[in-house]
DOLO-649038 format. One line per 2 residues: their letters; for each residue x, y, z of N, C-alpha, C. Coordinates in steps of 0.1 Angstrom, whole numbers, plus 5000, padded with zeros to 4 digits. Layout:
! residues N
A	X Y Z X Y Z X Y Z  ... $
END
This chain:
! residues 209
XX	5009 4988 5000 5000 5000 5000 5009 5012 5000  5004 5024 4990 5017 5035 4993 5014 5044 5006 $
XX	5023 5050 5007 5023 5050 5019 5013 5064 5019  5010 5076 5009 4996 5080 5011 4982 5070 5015 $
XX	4984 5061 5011 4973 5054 5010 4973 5050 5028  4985 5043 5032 4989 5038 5046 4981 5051 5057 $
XX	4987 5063 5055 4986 5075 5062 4973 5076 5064  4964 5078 5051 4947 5082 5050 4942 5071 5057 $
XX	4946 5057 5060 4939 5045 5067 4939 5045 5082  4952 5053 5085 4962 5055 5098 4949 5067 5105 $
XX	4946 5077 5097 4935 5089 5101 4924 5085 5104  4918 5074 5097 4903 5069 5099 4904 5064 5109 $
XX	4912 5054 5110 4910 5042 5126 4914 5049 5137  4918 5057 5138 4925 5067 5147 4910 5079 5154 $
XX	4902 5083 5141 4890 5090 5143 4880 5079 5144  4879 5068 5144 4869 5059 5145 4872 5054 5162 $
XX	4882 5052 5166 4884 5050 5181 4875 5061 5188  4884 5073 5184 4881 5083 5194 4869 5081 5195 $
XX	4859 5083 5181 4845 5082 5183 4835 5072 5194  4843 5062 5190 4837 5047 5197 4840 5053 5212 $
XX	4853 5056 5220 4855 5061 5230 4850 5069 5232  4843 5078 5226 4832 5087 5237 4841 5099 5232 $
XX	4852 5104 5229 4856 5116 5236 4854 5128 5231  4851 5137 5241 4848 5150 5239 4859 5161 5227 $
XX	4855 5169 5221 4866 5174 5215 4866 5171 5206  4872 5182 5197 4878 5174 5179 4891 5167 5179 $
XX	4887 5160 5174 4899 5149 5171 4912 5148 5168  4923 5148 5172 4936 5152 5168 4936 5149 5153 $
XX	4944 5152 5148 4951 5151 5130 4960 5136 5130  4957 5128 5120 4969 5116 5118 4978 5120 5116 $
XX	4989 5115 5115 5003 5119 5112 5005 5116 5093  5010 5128 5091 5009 5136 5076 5023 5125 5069 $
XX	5023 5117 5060 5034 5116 5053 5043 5124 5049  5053 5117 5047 5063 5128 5041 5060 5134 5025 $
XX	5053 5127 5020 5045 5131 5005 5034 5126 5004  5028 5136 5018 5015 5139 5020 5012 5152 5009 $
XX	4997 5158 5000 4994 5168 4997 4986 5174 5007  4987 5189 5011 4976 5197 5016 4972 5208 5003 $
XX	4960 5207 5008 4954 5215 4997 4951 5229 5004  4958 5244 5001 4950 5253 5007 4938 5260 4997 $
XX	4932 5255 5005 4914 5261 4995 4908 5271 5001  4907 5281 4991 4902 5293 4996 4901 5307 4986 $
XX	4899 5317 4991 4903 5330 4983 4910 5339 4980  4911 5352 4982 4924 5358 4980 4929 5363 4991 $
XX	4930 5356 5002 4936 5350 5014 4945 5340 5010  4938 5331 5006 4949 5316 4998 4955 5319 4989 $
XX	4949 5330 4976 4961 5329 4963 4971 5342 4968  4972 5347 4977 4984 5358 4984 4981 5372 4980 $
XX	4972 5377 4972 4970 5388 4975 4978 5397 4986  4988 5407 4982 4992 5414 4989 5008 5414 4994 $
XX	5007 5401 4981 5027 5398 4988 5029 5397 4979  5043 5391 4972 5047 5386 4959 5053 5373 4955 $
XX	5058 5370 4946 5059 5355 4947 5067 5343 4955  5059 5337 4961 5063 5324 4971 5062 5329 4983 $
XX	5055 5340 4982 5051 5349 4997 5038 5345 5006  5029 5339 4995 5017 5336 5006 5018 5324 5012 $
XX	5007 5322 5015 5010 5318 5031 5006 5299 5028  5002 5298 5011 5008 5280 5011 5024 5276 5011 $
XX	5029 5288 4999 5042 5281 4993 5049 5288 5011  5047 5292 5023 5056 5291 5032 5054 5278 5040 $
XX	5037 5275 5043 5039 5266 5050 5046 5257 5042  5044 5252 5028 5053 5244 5025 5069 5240 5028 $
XX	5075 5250 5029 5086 5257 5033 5083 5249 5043  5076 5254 5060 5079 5250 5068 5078 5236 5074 $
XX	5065 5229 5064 5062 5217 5066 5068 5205 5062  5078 5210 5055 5084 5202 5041 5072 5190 5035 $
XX	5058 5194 5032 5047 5187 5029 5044 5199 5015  5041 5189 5002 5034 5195 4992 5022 5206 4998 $
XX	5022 5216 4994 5013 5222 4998 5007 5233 4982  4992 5227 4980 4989 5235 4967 4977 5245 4969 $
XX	4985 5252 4963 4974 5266 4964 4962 5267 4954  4950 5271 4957 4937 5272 4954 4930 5280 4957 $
XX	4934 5292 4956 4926 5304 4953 4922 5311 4948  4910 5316 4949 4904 5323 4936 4901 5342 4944 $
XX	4907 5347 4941 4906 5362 4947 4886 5368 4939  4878 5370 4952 4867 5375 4950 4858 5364 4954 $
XX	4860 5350 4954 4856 5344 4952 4846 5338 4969  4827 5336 4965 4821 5335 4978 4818 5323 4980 $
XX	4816 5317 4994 4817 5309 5000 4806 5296 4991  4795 5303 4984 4788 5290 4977 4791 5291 4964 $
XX	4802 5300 4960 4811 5297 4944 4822 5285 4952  4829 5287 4958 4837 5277 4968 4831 5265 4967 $
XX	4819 5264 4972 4816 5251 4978 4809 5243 4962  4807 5245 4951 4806 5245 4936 4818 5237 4932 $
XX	4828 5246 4935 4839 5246 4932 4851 5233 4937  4844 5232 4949 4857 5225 4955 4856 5210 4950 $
XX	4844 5204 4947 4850 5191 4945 4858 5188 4935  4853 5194 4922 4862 5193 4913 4880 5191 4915 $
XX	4880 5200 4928 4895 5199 4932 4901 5189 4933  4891 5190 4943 4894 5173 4956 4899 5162 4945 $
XX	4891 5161 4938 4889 5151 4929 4904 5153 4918  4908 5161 4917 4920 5166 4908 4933 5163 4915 $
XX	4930 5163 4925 4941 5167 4936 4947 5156 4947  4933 5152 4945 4931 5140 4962 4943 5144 4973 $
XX	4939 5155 4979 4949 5156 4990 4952 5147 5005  4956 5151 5008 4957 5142 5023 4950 5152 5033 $
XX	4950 5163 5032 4948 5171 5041 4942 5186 5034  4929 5191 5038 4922 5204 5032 4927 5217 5043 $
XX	4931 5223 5040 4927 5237 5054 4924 5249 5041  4912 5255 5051 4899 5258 5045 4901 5271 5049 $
XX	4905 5281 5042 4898 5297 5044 4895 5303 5034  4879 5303 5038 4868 5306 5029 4861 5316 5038 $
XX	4850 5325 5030 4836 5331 5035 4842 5346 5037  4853 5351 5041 4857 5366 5035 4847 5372 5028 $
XX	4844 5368 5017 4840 5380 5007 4823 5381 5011  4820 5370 5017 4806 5371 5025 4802 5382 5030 $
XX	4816 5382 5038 4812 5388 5051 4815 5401 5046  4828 5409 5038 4828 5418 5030 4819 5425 5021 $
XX	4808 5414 5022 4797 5420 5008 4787 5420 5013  4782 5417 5027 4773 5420 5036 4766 5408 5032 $
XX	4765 5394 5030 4761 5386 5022 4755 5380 5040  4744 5369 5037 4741 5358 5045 4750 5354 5052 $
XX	4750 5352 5065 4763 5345 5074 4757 5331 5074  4743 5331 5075 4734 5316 5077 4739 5305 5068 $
XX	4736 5317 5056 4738 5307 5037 4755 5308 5036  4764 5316 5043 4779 5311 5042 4779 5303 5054 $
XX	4777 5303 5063 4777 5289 5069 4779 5277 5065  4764 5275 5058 4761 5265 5052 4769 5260 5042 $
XX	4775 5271 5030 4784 5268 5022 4798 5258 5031  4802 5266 5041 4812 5265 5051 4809 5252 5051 $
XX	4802 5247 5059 4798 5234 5062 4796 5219 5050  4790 5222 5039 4789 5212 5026 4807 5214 5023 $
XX	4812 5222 5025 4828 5222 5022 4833 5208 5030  4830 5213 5041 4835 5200 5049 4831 5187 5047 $
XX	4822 5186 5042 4813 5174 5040 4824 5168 5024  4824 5176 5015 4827 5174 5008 4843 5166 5011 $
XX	4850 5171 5014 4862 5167 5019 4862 5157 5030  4852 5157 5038 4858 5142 5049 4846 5133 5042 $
XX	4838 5134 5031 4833 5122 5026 4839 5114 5021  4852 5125 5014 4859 5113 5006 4874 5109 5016 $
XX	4871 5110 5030 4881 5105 5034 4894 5117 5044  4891 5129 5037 4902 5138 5038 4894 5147 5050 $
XX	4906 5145 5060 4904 5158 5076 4902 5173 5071  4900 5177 5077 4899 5197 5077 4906 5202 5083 $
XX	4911 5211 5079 4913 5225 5089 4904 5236 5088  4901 5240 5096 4892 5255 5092 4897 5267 5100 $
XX	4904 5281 5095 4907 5290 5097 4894 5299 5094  4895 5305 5108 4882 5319 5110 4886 5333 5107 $
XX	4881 5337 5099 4875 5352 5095 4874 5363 5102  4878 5374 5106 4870 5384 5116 4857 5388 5106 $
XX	4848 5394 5115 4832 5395 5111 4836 5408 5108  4825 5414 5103 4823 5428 5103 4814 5437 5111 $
XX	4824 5439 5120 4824 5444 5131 4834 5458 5134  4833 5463 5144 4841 5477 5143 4857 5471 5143 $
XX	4863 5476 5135 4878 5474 5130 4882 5460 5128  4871 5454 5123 4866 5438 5120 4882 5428 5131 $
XX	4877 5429 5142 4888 5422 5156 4883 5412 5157  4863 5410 5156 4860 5395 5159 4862 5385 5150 $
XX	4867 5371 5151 4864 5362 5142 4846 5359 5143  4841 5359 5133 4831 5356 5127 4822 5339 5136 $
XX	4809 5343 5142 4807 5331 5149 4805 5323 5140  4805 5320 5125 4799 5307 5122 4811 5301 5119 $
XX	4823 5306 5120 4836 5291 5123 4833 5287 5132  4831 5289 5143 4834 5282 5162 4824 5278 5160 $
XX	4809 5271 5152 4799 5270 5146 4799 5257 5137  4809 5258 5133 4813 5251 5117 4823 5238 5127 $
XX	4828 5245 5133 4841 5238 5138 4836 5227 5150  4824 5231 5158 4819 5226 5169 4813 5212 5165 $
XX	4806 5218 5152 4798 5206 5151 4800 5197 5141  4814 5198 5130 4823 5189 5126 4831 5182 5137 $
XX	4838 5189 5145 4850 5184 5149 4861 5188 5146  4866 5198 5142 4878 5202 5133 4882 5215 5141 $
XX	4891 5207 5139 4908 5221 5146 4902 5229 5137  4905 5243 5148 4900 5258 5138 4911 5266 5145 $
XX	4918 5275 5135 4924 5284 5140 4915 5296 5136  4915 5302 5150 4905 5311 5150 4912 5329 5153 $
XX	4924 5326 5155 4932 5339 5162 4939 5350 5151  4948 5339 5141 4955 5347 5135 4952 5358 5124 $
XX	4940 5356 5120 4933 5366 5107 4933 5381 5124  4920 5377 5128 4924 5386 5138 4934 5398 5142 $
XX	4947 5390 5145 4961 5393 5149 4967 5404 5137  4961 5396 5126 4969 5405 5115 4959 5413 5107 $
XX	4945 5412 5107 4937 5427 5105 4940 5437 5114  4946 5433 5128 4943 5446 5142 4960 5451 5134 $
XX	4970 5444 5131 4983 5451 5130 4984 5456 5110  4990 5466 5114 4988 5477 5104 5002 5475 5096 $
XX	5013 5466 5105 5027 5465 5095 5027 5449 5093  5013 5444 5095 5016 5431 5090 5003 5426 5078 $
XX	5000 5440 5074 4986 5435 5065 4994 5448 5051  4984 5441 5036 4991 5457 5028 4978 5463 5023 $
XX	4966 5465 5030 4955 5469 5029 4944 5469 5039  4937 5470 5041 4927 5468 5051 4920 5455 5052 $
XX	4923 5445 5043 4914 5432 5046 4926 5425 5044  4937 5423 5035 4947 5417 5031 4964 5417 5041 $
XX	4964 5402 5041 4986 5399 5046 4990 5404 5036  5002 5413 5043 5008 5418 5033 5026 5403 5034 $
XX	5040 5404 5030 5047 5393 5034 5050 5386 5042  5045 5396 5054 5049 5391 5067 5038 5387 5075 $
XX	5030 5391 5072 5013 5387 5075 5011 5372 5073  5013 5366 5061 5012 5351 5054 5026 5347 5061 $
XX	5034 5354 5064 5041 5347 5071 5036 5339 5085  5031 5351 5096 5024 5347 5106 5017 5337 5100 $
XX	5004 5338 5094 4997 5330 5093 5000 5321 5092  5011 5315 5081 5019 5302 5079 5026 5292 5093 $
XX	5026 5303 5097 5033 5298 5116 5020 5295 5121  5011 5300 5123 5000 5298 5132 4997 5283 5126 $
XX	4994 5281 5114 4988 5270 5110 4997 5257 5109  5009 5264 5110 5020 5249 5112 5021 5244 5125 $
XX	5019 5255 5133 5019 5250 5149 5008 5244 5149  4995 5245 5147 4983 5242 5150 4987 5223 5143 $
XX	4986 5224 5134 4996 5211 5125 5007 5203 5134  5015 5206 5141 5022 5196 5152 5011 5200 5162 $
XX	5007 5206 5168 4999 5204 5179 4992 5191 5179  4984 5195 5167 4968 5183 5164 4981 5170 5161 $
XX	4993 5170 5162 4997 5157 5157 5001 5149 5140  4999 5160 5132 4999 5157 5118 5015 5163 5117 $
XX	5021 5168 5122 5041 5169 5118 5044 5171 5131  5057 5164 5129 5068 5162 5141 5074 5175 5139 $
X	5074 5181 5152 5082 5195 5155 5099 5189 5148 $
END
């Protein structure tokens, strides 16, 4: 069996315990091959908007993860164009691993938080039907100097199960030398972010520090 194949088998029985054990919480992450893919799916958050090339915030985690990591995003792009959109990916791509920042332009365009939710959520469906775990990174809402992350991640996150990093969009809309616009990481922004999400990644158990 290759050893993608070993790894995705290694995640199921691992999330199938926990489940049978009762336990509270989302579920740690399997441990990521060494040629494991993650897929970053998303918008112009994911394709880097704001930095320049090998600056956003997949080709670093790549960098940091030493894990394929492929970028997928579409700049403008809303949470039920996304959720249209993504299987096609999946299906193109078969990743080992999705992390998901999506719903931005929702929230930017004054759109449904209910009906991005929902997009939010068939995302995830979409990807652990065929097998493959989540990550989900949160949004700040629009709110005065948009500081909150947006409730329907801690929403999305609760009632999947899935690691959410909920801090770092936050962190780097409130700082003014780490964004190159008002909604956008500017190099050093995708930097942070890249760190937040690689730690979150050894935390949950998917890479060895």
């Amino acid at each position: 069996m290759p050893k993608r194949c070993r790894a995705r088998a290694v995640i199921g029985i691992a999330v199938a315990l926990l489940l049978i054990a009762g336990c509270s919480g989302p579920p740690p992450l399997g441990p990521l091959a060494e040629d494991a893919r993650i897929l970053a799916f998303g918008d112009s958050l994911t394709q880097g908007t704001g930095a320049g090339d090998g600056e956003n915030y997949p080709a670093v985690l790549e960098r940091l993860s030493g894990r394929e990591v492929i970028e997928s995003g579409v700049p403008g792009e809303l949470s039920e164009q996304g959720r249209r959109r993504l299987p096609g990916v999946l299906d193109a791509i078969d990743p080992d691993l999705v992390i998901l920042l999506h719903g931005g332009n929702d929230i930017l365009r004054g759109k449904d938080l209910e009906a991005a939710r929902r997009n939010l959520a068939a995302m995830v469906d979409s990807a652990r039907g065929r097998g493959i775990p989540v990550v989900l990174v949160g949004v700040p809402a629009r709110e005065l100097f948009f500081r909150s992350t947006a409730e329907m991640y801690y929403t999305v996150a609760e009632r999947r199960g899935l690691p959410l990093e909920a801090d770092i969009m936050e962190t780097i809309i409130d700082s003014p030398e780490l964004r190159s616009d008002s909604v956008h990481p500017n190099a050093a922004g995708y930097q942070r972010l890249a760190q937040a999400l690689y730690d979150l990644l050894v935390g949950a158990g998917a890479i060895d520090n």
